[in-house]
C-alpha positions, -999 to 999 in steps of 0.1 A, spaced: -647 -589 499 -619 -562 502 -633 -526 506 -643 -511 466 -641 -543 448 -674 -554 433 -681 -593 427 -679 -598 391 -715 -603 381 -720 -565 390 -700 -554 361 -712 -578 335 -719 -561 305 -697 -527 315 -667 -520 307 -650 -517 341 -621 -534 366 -617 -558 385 -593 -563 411 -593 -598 410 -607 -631 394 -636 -649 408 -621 -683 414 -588 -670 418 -577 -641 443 -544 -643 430 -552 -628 395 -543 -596 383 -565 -569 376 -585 -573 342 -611 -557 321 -642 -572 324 -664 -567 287 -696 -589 280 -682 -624 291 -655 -630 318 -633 -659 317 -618 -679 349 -584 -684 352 -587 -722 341 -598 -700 305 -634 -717 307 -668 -692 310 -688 -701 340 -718 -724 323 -745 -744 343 -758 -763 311 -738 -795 302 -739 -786 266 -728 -752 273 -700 -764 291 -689 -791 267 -691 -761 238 -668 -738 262 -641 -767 262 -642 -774 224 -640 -738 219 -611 -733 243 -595 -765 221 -599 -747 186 -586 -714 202 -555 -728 212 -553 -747 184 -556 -718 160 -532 -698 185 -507 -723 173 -511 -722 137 -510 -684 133 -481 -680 159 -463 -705 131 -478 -687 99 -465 -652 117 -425 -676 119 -431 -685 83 -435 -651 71 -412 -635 91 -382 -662 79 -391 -651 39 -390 -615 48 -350 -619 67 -343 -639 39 -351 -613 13 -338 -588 35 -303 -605 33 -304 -606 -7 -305 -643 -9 -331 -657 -34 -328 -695 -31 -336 -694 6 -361 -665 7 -379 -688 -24 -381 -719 -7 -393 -699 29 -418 -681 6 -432 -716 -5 -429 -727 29 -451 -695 40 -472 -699 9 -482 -738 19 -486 -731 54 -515 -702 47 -531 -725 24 -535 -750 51 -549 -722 77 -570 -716 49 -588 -750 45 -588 -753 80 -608 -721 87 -582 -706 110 -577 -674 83 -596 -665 54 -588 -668 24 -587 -631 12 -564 -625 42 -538 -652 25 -541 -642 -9 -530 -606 1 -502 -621 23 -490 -647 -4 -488 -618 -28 -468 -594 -8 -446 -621 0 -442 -631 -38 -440 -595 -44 -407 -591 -25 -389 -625 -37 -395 -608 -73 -377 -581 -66 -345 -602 -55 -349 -620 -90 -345 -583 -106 
C-alpha cells in the first residue's frame, strides 16, 4: 500500500479520503461515509441474500435514475415552451410532464406531494400564457 493511504475498512464510519478504490487502483479519490461502494457500484456482502438485495437495489437505482433524468426533460420542455409564449405546445408538454409524474408517482420513484407541487407550478405558468 502507497505511503499515507489507509485500506478502506480503517475509515468506515468517518468521514475521510481515500486515495483509491479497493478493487480498483485506478479510481479517483472519494469520500468514504458509512458504506463504500466498488467500482462495479455493488457493497462488498458475504451473505447470498445480502448480495442478491445489493443487485436489486443497484437495478431500482438505475431504474429510477432514468425516470427522473426524463421527468427533469419533461419539465424543462414546458418551461422553454412557456418561455417562448406559445400555449398549444407548452399545454400539450405540460400534460406530457403532468402524466409522466403521475407515473413516478404510482411507481414509488417520487412522492406524491413532491408532484402535486411540481404539476401545480407547471399549471401555474401555462395559465399565465392563456391571460
Amino acid at each position: 500500500m502507497a505511503a499515507g493511504l489507509r485500506p478502506v475498512w480503517a475509515v468506515w464510519g468517518a468521514a475521510d479520503t481515500v486515495d483509491s478504490c479497493v478493487s480498483c487502483a485506478l479510481s479517483a479519490p472519494r469520500r468514504i461515509l458509512k458504506k463504500h461502494r466498488t467500482c462495479k457500484g455493488s457493497f462488498v456482502a458475504n451473505i447470498k441474500s445480502q448480495i442478491k438485495r445489493n443487485k436489486t437495489n443497484e437495478k431500482a437505482r438505475l431504474r429510477n435514475k432514468a425516470v427522473k433524468s426524463s421527468l427533469k426533460t419533461a419539465i424543462r420542455k414546458a418551461r422553454e415552451a412557456v418561455a417562448a409564449g406559445d400555449l398549444e405546445k407548452a399545454t400539450v408538454a405540460a400534460r406530457a410532464a403532468s402524466r409522466q409524474l403521475d407515473k413516478a408517482v404510482s411507481k414509488g420513484v417520487i412522492h406524491k406531494n413532491s408532484a402535486a407541487n411540481k404539476k401545480s407550478a407547471l399549471a401555474s405558468k401555462v395559465a399565465t400564457l392563456q391571460g
